[in-house]
C-alpha atoms as an extended CHARMM CRD file, in Angstrom:
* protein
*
        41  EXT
         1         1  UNK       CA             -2.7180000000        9.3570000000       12.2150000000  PROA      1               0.0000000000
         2         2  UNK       CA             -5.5160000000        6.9110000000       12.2220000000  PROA      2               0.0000000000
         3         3  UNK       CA             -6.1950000000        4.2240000000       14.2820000000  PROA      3               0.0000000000
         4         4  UNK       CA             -5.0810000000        0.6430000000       12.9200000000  PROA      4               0.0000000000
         5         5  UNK       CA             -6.8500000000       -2.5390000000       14.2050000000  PROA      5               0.0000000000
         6         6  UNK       CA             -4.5160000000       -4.9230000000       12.7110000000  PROA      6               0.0000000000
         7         7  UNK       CA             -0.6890000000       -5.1870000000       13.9650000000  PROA      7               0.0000000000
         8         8  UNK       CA              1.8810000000       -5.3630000000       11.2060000000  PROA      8               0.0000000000
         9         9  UNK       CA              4.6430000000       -8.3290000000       12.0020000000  PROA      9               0.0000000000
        10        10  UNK       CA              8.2440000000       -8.0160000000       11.0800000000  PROA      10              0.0000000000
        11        11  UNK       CA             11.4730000000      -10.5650000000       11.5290000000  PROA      11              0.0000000000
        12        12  UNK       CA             14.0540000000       -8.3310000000       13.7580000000  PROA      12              0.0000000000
        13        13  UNK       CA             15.7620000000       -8.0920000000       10.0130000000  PROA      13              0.0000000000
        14        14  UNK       CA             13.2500000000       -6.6960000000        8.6900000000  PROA      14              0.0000000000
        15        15  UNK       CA             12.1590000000       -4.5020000000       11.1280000000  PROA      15              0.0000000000
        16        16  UNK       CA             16.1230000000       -3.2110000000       11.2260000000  PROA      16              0.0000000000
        17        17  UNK       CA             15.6360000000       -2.5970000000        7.4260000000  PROA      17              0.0000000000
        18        18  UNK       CA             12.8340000000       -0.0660000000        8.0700000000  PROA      18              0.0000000000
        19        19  UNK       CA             14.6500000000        1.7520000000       10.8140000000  PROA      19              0.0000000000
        20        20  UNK       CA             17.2060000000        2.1180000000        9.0240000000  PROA      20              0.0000000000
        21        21  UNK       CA             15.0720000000        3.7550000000        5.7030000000  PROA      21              0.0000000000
        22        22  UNK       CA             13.3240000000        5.7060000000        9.0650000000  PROA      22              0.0000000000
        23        23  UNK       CA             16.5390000000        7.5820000000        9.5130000000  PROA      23              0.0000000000
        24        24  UNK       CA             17.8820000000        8.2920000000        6.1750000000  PROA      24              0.0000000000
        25        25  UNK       CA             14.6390000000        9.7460000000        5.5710000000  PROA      25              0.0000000000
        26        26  UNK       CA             14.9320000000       11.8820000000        8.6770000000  PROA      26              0.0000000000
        27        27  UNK       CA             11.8810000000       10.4750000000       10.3990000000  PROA      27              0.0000000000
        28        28  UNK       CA             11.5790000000       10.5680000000       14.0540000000  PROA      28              0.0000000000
        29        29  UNK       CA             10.1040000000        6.4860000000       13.9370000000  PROA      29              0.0000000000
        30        30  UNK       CA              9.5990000000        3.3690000000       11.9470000000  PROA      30              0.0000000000
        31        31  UNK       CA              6.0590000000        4.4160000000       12.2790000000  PROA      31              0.0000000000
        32        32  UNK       CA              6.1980000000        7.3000000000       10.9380000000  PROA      32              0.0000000000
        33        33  UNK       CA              7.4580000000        5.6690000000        7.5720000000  PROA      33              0.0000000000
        34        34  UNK       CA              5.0300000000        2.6260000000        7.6910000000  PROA      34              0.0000000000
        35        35  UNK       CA              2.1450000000        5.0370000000        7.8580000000  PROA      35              0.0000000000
        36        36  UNK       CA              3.5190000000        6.9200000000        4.5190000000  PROA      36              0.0000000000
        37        37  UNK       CA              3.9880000000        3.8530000000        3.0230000000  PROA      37              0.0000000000
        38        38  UNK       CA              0.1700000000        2.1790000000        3.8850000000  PROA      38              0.0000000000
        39        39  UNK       CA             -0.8950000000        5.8130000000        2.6220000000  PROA      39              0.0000000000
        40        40  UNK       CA              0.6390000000        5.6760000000       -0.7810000000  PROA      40              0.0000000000
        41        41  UNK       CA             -0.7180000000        1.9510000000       -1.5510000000  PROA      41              0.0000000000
């Protein structure tokens, strides 16, 4: 995983939202699925 130099902000609501895709994905983190997401843009 690379490096990123700029932090990504989320409202708690949001941030619950992305957990919550984390898991029904089976991913071990929210970061996990942020990274695959920055990846595919």
């Amino acid at each position: 995983m690379k490096d990123r130099s700029m932090p990504i902000c989320f409202t708690s609501e949001q941030y619950g939202k992305i957990e919550q895709i984390a898991k029904q994905k089976g991913m071990l983190s929210t970061s996990q699925l942020i990274e695959k997401i920055i990846n595919e843009l």
